[in-house]
Each structure stands twice: as structure tokens, then as C-alpha cells.
C-alpha positions in Angstrom: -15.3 -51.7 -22.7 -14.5 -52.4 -18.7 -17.1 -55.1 -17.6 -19.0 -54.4 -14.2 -16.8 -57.4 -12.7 -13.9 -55.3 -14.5 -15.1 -51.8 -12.4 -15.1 -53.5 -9.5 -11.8 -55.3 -9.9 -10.5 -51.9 -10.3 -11.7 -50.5 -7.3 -10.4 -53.4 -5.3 -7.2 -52.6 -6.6 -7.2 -49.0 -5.8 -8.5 -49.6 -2.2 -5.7 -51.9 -1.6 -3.0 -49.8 -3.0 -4.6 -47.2 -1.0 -3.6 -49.4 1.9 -0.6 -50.4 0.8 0.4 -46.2 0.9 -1.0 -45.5 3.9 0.5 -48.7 5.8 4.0 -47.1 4.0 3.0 -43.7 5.1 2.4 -44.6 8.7 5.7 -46.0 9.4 7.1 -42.8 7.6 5.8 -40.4 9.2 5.6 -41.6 13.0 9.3 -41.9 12.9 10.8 -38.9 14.7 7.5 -36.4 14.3 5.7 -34.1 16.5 2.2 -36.2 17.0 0.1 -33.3 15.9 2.2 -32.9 12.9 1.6 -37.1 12.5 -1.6 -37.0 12.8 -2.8 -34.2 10.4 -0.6 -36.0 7.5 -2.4 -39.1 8.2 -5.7 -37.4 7.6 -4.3 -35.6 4.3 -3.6 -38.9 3.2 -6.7 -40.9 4.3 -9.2 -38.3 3.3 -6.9 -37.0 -0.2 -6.0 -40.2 -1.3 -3.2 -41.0 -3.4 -3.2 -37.1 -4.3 -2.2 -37.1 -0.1 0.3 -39.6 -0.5 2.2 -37.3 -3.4 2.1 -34.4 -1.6 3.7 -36.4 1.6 6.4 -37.4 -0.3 7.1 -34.1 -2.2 7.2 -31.6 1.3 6.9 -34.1 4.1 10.2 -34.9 4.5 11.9 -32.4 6.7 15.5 -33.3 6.5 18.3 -32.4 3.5 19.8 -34.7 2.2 22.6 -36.7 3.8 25.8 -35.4 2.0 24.7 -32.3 3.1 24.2 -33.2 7.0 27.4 -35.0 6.8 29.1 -31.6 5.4 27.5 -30.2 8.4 28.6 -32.3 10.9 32.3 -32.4 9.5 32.5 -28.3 9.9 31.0 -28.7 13.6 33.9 -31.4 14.2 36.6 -28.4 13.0 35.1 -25.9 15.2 35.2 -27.9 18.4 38.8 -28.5 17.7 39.2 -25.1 16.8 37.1 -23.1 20.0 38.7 -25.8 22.6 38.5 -23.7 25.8 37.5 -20.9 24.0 33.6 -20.7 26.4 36.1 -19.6 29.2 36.5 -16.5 27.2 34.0 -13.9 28.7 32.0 -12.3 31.7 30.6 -15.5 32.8 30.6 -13.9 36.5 27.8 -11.7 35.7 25.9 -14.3 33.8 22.2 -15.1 35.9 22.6 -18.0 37.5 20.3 -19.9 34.5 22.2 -18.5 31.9 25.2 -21.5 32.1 23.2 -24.1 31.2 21.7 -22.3 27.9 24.8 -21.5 26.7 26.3 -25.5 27.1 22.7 -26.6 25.0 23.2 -23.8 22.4 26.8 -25.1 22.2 25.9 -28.5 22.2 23.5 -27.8 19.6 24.8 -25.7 17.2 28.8 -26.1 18.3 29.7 -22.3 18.7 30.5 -20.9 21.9 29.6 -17.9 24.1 32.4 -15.8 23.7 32.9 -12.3 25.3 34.8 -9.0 24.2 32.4 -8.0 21.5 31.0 -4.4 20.3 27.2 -4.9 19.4 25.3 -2.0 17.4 21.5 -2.1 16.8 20.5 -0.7 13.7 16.7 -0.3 12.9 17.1 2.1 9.8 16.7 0.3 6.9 18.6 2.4 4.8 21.0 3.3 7.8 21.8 -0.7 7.6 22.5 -0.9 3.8 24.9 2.2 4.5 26.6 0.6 7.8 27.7 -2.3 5.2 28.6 -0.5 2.4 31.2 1.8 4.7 32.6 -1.7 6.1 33.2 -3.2 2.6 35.1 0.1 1.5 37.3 -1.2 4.3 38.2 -4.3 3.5 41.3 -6.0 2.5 41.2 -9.6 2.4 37.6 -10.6 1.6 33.6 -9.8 2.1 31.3 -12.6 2.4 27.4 -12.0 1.7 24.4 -14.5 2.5 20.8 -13.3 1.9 17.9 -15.2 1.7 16.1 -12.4 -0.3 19.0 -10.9 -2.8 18.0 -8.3 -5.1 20.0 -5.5 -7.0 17.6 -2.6 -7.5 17.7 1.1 -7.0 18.1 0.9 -3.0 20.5 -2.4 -2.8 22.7 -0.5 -6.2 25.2 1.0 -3.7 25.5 -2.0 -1.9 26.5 -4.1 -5.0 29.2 -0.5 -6.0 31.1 -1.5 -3.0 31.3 -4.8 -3.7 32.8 -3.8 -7.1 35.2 -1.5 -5.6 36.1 -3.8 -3.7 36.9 -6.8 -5.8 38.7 -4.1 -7.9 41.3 -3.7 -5.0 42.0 -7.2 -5.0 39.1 -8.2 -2.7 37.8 -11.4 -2.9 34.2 -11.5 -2.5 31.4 -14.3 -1.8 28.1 -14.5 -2.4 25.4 -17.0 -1.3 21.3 -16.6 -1.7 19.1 -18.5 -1.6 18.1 -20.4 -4.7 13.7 -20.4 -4.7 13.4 -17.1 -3.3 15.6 -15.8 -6.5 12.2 -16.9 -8.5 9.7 -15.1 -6.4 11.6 -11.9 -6.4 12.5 -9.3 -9.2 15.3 -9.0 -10.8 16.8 -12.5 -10.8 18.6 -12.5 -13.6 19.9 -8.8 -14.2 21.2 -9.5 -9.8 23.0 -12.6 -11.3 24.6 -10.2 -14.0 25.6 -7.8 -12.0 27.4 -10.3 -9.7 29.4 -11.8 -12.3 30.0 -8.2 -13.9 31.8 -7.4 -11.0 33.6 -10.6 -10.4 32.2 -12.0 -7.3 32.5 -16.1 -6.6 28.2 -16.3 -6.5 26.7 -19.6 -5.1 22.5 -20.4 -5.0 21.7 -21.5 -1.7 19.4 -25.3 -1.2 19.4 -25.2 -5.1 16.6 -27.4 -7.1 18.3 -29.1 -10.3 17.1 -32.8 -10.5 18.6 -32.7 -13.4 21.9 -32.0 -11.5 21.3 -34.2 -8.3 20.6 -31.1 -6.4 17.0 -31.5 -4.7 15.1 -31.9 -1.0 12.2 -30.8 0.2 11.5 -27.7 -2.3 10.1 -25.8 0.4 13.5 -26.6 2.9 15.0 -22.6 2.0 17.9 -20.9 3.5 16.7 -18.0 5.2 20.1 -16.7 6.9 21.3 -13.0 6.0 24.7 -12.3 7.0 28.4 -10.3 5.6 31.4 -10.7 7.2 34.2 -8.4 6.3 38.0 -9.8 6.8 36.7 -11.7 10.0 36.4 -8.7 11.6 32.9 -6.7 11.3 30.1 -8.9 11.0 26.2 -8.0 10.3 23.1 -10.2 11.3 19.6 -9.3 11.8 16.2 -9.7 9.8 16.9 -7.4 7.0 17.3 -8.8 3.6 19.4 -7.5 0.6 16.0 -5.3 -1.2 14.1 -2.1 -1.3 12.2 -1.5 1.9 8.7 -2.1 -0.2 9.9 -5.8 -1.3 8.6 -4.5 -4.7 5.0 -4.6 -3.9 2.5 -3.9 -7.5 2.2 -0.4 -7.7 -1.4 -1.2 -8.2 -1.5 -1.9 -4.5 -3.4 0.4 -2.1 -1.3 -0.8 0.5 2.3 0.9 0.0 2.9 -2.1 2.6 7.3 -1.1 3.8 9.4 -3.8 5.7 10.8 -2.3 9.5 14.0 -4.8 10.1 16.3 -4.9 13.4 20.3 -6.1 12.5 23.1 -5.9 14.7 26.3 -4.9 13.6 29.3 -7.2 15.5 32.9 -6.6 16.4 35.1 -8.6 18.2 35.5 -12.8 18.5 31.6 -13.6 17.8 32.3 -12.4 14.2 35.0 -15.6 13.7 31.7 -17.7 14.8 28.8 -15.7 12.1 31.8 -16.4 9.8 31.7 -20.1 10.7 27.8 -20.5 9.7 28.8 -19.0 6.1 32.0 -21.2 5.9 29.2 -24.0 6.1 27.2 -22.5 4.2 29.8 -22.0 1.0 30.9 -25.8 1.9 27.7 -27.3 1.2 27.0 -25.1 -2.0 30.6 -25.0 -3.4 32.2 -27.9 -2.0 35.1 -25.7 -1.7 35.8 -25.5 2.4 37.2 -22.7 3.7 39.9 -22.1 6.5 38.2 -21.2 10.0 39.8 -18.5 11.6 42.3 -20.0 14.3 44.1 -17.6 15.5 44.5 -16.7 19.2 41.5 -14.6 20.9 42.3 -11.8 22.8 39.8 -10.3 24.9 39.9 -6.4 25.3 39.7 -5.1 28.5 38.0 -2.1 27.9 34.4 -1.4 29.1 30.8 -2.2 27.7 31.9 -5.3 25.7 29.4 -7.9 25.9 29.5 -11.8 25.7 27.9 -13.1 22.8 26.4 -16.6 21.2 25.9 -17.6 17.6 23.4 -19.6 16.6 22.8 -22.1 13.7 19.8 -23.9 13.1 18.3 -25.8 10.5 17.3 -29.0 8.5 20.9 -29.6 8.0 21.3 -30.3 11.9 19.4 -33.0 13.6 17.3 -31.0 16.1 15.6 -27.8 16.0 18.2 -25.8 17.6 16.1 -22.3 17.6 13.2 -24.4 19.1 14.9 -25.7 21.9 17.0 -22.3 22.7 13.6 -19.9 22.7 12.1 -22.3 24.7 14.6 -22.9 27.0 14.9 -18.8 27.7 11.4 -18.6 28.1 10.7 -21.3 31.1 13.9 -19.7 32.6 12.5 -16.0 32.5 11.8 -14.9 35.8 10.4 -10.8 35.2 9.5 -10.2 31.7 9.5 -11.5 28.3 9.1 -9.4 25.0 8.5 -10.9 21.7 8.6 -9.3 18.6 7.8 -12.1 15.6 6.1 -11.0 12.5 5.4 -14.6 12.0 4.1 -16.1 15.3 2.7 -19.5 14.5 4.0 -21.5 17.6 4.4 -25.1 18.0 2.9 -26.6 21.3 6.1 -26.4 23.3 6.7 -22.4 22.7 2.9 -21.7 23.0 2.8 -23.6 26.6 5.8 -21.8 27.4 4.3 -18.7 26.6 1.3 -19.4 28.4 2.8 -21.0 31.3 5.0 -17.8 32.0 2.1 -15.5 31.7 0.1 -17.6 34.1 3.4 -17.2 36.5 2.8 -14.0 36.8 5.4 -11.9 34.5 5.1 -9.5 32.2 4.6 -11.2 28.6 4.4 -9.1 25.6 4.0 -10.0 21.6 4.7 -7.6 19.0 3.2 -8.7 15.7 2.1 -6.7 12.5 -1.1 -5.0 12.1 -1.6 -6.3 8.3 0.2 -9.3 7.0 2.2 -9.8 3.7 1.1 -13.5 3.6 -2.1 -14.1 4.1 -2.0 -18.2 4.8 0.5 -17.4 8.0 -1.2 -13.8 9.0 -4.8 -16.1 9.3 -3.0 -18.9 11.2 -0.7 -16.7 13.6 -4.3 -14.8 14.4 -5.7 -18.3 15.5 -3.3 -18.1 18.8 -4.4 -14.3 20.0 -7.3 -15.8 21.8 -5.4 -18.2 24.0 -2.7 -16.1 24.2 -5.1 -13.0 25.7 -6.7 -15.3 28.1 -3.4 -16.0 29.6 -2.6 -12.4 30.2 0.0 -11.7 27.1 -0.3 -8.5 25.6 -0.4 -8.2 22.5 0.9 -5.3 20.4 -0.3 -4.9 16.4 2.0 -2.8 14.8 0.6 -0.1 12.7 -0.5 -0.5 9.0 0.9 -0.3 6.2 4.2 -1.4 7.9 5.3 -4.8 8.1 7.0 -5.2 11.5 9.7 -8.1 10.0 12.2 -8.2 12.5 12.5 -11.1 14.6 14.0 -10.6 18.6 12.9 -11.2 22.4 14.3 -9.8 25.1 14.3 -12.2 28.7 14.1 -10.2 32.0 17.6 -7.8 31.9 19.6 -9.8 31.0 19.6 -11.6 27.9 18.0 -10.5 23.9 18.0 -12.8 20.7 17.8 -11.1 17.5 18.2 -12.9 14.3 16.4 -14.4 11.2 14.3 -17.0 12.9 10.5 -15.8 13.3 9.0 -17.8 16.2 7.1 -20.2 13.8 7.0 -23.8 12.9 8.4 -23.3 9.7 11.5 -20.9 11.3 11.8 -24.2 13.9 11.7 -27.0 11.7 12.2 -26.1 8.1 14.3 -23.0 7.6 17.7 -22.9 7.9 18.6 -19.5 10.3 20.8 -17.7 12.3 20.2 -15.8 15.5 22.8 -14.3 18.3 21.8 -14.9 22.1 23.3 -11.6 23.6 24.3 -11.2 27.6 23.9 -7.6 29.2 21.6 -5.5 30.8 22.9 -2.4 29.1 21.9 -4.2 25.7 19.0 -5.1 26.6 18.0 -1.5 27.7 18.7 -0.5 24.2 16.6 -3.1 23.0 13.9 -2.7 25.1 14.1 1.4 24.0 13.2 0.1 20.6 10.5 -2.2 21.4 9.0 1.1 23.6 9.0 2.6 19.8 7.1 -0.3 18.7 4.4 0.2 21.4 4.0 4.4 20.7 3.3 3.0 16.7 0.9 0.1 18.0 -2.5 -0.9 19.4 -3.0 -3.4 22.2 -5.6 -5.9 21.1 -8.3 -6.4 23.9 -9.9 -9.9 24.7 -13.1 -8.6 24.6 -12.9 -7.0 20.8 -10.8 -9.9 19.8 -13.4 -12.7 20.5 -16.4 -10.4 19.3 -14.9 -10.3 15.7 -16.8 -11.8 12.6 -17.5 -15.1 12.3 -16.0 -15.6 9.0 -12.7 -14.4 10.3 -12.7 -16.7 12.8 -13.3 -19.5 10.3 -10.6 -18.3 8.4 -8.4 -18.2 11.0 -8.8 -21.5 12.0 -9.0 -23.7 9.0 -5.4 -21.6 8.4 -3.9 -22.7 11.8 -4.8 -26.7 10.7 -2.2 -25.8 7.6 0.2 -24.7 10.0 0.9 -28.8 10.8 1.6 -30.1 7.8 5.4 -29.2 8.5 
């Protein structure tokens, strides 16, 4: 039996170990954090105690681990050796004036260069994309590599895994990389890892959790890249991932909620630098480093080629590259700027930004679903419409029951990003993504002739009928935007 001198001995104890982790805590998390961010895990772990403190240590830790920045780091060391001179390569004449200095921080960040004589295809058809890949892989020679965050074989994605069959029957060899959590929230985990070894493919899980291997981070740090390269010379990049246009939604759903993705297909030297973000990739999973491609780049003369500029970003580099580029593009906007995001939960340097080149007059416009397929995000990205409204953005809300999931902006004429990185905290900070900085007004036309399809299959939100909605959504909106920290 615990004495009353014992209870409060007890409690002493507790208090001062409380202390003790939240003196701990705020030398951790100061170091190298947004304030914001700071700030609300201090209150987690003040007003949660001990139970705070856990959670800290278990997600609050944005970084990988450091055998896997090092890997990283050694790869960005070959391709600066290997692209030496290789940014002189392109139309750099008929860049904007602004553009120079984006494409020496996206270099300087992520250590792949703007390269020109490249053949860029937009494909918005989900099935149209699946079919684009297949008809590349029946082409290849030498090798196919594939890298999906979401990587499911089912009755849409079957023809896609046939090809890579046929082709490791010709002597093909094929990679695959996905990532590792996402294979446990998906279908078909198992019979996909089946069918991958049935056909002979060298198969890799991407950010894998094994403790019991010495494989764990942060569980929530994914891989959220989707990418193939075929024989280093057709490449594929975009928002789509490798499953049924549905995402296998219960059929007891009322919703019938379908994905609507936006990949380019690429041709030409940008294709040797996508390759270079899987070569990582495979490094860090495999240990096995691939060759880079070194050969000589020729440039083709012939018209409508466009310059071009991968970019990687991610917890295995030591700023948030995709952060820095998007802002960067939008303070140097000098017309227009068109979003589309079907996660748009900014951090405060992208939502001044934002605002900031509304209030200087251009045209700003956000595309964002109607409905959302989480409803944590969809409550905290409907916090910002308010602010966003009052600083003249317009706001576009796709059309039930599709999910508008691909991820691009276009700035002024001149210049469109399409990738995997929504414009989110979690995209900025804790993903690991891929996106392609494209130079050309001609591009962007056929861009911007998408994002006009967009606008005929959405409705622009008013101020007036945004701020006169329930109450209860508004609560709900807000106590979901305080999550959005905790990053």
C-alpha cells in the first residue's frame, strides 16, 4: 500500500521527469525548425505529457537516417562530375530574365541541370498513360526501371505488369522500386509482390520499416516519387500512380470517388537526369549503385524542343528543395499564376507568396477538389480559402466525385512544374518527390488548355458563401489546420 508521503513522492518524480523531457525536448526541437512547427510540439508535449514526448520522438524527427543522406550526397558528387558544363546545353537566350537564377538554386539544390533538346508530351488520360508505358517497354532493349509510390497489380495495371514480362523475357532487365508503407494500405500487396518475382523483375521496397533489420526513420517519412525510364531514353513523370483509377474504393461507397492525374512523357537529355533520381533511389534500397549515363549530349536542332529541369526533393537532402523552387517561381511571377494541388496545405512562406502576388495585382488561381479522399488534409487545406479569397485568388473546386490528384503550376508564359509534390507541408518537408521545371511558352499553352478543362468541370468558390458556411465546418476546419504543424 503507497503511503500519502509515498503518492506525493511519486508525483514529484513524475513532474520532474516531466521537466527533465521537456528541457530535452526543447533543445530538440528548436534546432533547425520552422517556429510554428516548434511551437505546437511544445504544446503537444506540455499539455500531453509523457504521451507528447513519445509521439515527438516516434514522427518528430524529419530527417532519414544518415547512411542514407550520405548515399545521397555521394550520387550528387557523381553527377556534378558527370553534367560538368552540361547547363550550357539549351535555349538559355529565350529564358525571362528571372529564370537564370532559378535554375542555378534548383541545381544547387538538387544537383541536376537545365538541359535543353527535349520532347515533352502531356498526358491526362489515365488509361491513355498506362498504355503510353506499356508501348515504350515493348521497346526496350537494355532495361526498364519503375518507381511508384502507390504499386498495385489489378485488373487496370495487369497490362502494365505483361509488358514487363515480355520484356524481361527478351533479355530485359527490369527494376522495380515502391514504396514500402503505402504497400500496407493498398490491395493486393502480396499477390503484386508475386507477380514481380513471377516474372523475374529485381523488386526493392522503398523507406522500408524492419527494426528488426536496421531499417527504420520517421514511419511517416514515404517515398512518394512515380517514375519509368526505358534504356535512358523515354522517361515518364507525373502524379499518376501504378492502380485502377478508383484506388479501390469499398464498393459500399456512394461516392464512386476516380483519381484525374497529369504525367509527362520525356525524350531527350532530361531522361539521363529522371534516371539519376531512380539510380539514387535503387542505391539507397539496394546498395547496388548503378552507372549514370555519361555519354556525350547532343542537342537536336530541330524545332519545338524545350529546355527542361529535374527535380529531387526530400528528407534525404538537407533543405526542402520543392519549398524553395515553388516559392521562388511564385515571387518572380510577373502576369499569372495557376495552381492546381489536390493537397494545398501551405507553409507560411508559400501562403505569403501566394498572397503577396495576388495583392500585386496578377491573376492567381487554385485548382483544388470538390470532395476530398482524406478527410484530416481536405479539413485543413479548407482552413486557407478564406485568406486566400480575401486576397483576390480564385479558387476553382473541381467537380464531385472526381479527385483532381495531379499536382502542376504554370508561371506567367513561360515556365510549368508538374510532378509528384502537392503544395503541402508534408510534400515540402517529409516526402521524398520529384517534379520537372519546364521552359516554353508553347508548353505552357498546352498546359494552360488543360487547366481551361479544369475550370468548364469546376465552380469558383465566392467569399461571401465561403464565410457564411456552418459553424461546425468552420470548427472542423480549423482544429485540422493546427494538425497541419506537427510536421
Amino acid at each position: 500500500m503507497i503511503t500519502p508521503d509515498g503518492v506525493d513522492t511519486v508525483a514529484l518524480l513524475l513532474i520532474a521527469l516531466h521537466a527533465v523531457v521537456g528541457t530535452i525536448a526543447i533543445v530538440l526541437i528548436s534546432a533547425n525548425r520552422r517556429p510554428s512547427t516548434a511551437v505546437a510540439w511544445l504544446l503537444v508535449i506540455v499539455f500531453i505529457p509523457y504521451l507528447g514526448a513519445l509521439v515527438f520522438f516516434l514522427i518528430g524527427l524529419s530527417r532519414l537516417p544518415r547512411n542514407r543522406r550520405d548515399k545521397q550526397q555521394h550520387v550528387n558528387a557523381l553527377i556534378l562530375e558527370r553534367t560538368e558544363g552540361l547547363h550550357r546545353v539549351g535555349n538559355s537566350d529565350q529564358w525571362p530574365a528571372w529564370l537564370r537564377s532559378v535554375v542555378t538554386l534548383n541545381e544547387n539544390l538538387g544537383a541536376l541541370p537545365m538541359v535543353g533538346g527535349n520532347r515533352i508530351e502531356l498526358i491526362d488520360d489515365y488509361q491513355g498513360c498506362f498504355d503510353a508505358m506499356i508501348l515504350e517497354i515493348d521497346q526496350a532493349t537494355r532495361y526498364v526501371h519503375v518507381e511508384f509510390y502507390i504499386l498495385v497489380h489489378d485488373d487496370s495495371t495487369a497490362p502494365f505488369f505483361d509488358a514487363l514480362a515480355r520484356a524481361v523475357d527478351r533479355g530485359v532487365t527490369v527494376r522495380v522500386l515502391s514504396d514500402h508503407v503505402s504497400g500496407f494500405m493498398n490491395p493486393h500487396r502480396r499477390h503484386t509482390r508475386t507477380v514481380l518475382e513471377q516474372l523475374g523483375a529485381e523488386y526493392h521496397a522503398m523507406l522500408p520499416l524492419r527494426p528488426w533489420r536496421g531499417q527504420w526513420q520517421r514511419p511517416d517519412l514515404r517515398n512518394h516519387r512515380k517514375l519509368v525510364v526505358v534504356d535512358g531514353h523515354t522517361g515518364f513523370t507525373g502524379s499518376q500512380n501504378m492502380i485502377e483509377a478508383g484506388y479501390h474504393q469499398s464498393k459500399s461507397s456512394k461516392l464512386d470517388l476516380h483519381w484525374h492525374e497529369l504525367m509527362v512523357r520525356l525524350e531527350g537529355p532530361a531522361v539521363r537526369e529522371l534516371e539519376a533520381v531512380f539510380v539514387t533511389d535503387w542505391f539507397s534500397e539496394s546498395g547496388e549503385l548503378l552507372p549514370l549515363d555519361t555519354t556525350p549530349v547532343v542537342i537536336s536542332e530541330a524545332p519545338g524542343l524545350l529546355d527542361a529541369q529535374i527535380l529531387p526533393s526530400g528528407p534525404s537532402f538537407e533543405n526542402d528543395n520543392n519549398l524553395k523552387l515553388y516559392v521562388a517561381l511564385i515571387h518572380k511571377a510577373e502576369r499569372r499564376i495557376s495552381i492546381t494541388s489536390p493537397y494545398f496545405v501551405p507553409e507560411e512562406s508559400t501562403l505569403l507568396a501566394i498572397i503577396s502576388a495576388a495583392a500585386r495585382g496578377l491573376d492567381v488561381e487554385l485548382f483544388v477538389s470538390e470532395i476530398g479522399d482524406q478527410v484530416l488534409v481536405h479539413h485543413a487545406q479548407r482552413s486557407y480559402y478564406e485568406a486566400l479569397l480575401r486576397a483576390g485568388v480564385k479558387i476553382h473546386l473541381y467537380a464531385s466525385p472526381t479527385v483532381l490528384h495531379a499536382k502542376h503550376f504554370t508561371i506567367d508564359d513561360d515556365v510549368a512544374v508538374i510532378g509528384s509534390s502537392n503544395m503541402d507541408i508534408r510534400s515540402f518537408s517529409l516526402n521524398m518527390e520529384v517534379s520537372v521545371m519546364i521552359q516554353g511558352a508553347a508548353f505552357v499553352r498546352r498546359v494552360r488548355a488543360i487547366e481551361d478543362g479544369y475550370r468548364t468541370n469546376s465552380r469558383q468558390l465566392a467569399l461571401q458563401d465561403w464565410v457564411g458556411r456552418p459553424a461546425r465546418e468552420k470548427v472542423l476546419d480549423n482544429l485540422a489546420r493546427l494538425t497541419s504543424s506537427l510536421q
